[in-house]
N, C-alpha and C positions, 0 to 999 in steps of 0.2 A: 489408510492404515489404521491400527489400533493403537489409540495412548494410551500411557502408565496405567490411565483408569479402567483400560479394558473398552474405554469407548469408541467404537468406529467413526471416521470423520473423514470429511473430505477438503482438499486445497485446489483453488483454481488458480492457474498464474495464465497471464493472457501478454501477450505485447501485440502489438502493430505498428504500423505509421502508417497517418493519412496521406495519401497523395502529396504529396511537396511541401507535407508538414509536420503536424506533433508526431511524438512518437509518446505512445499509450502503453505504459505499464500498468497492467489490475494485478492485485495480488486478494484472493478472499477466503473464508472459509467456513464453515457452516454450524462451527463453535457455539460458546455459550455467548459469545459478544464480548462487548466490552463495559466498563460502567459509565453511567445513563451522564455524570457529571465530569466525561474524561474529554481534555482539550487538547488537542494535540500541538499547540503551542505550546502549552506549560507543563504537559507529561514530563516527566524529568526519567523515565527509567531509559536506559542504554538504548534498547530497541530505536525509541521514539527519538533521542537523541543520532540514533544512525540516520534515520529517516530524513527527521530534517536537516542533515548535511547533506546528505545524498542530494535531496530538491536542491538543497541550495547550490550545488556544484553544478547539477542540471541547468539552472537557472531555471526553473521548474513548478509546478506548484502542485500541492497533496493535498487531495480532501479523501475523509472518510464517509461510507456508503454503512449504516445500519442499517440491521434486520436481522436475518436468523443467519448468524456468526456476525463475521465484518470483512469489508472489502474495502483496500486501501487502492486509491485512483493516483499516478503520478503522472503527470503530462509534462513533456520537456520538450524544448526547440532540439533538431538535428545536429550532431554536431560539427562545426566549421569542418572543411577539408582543407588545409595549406596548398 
């Protein structure tokens, strides 16, 4: 779609699960990035603050993928069936 700025962009959102295991959320997009000094433990804006509750409810873990935008990687265990 186009942003505010008029500029075209693209979002890739991906999931799967391996075979009798993780289950793999990508989220990325082909944006300007992010800045070169941003940590995602101590990012303090909302967004990141979702994030890592998110991972931590998964019991989960989030790394991020630079390059031309950013892609955010979430791997979680399946969740229990009662």
């Amino acid at each position: 779609g186009t942003s505010p700025m008029g500029r075209q962009g693209r979002v890739e959102v991906r999931l799967w699960q391996e075979v009798g295991g993780e289950i793999h959320l990508v989220v990325g997009d082909d944006g300007p990035g992010l800045p070169p000094n941003l940590s995602l433990e101590t990012a303090d804006s909302l967004g990141f603050q979702i994030l890592r509750s998110l991972t931590d409810q998964l019991k989960g873990s989030l790394c991020l993928e630079e390059g031309l935008g950013c892609t955010f990687h979430l791997r979680f265990p399946p969740p229990e069936v009662p």
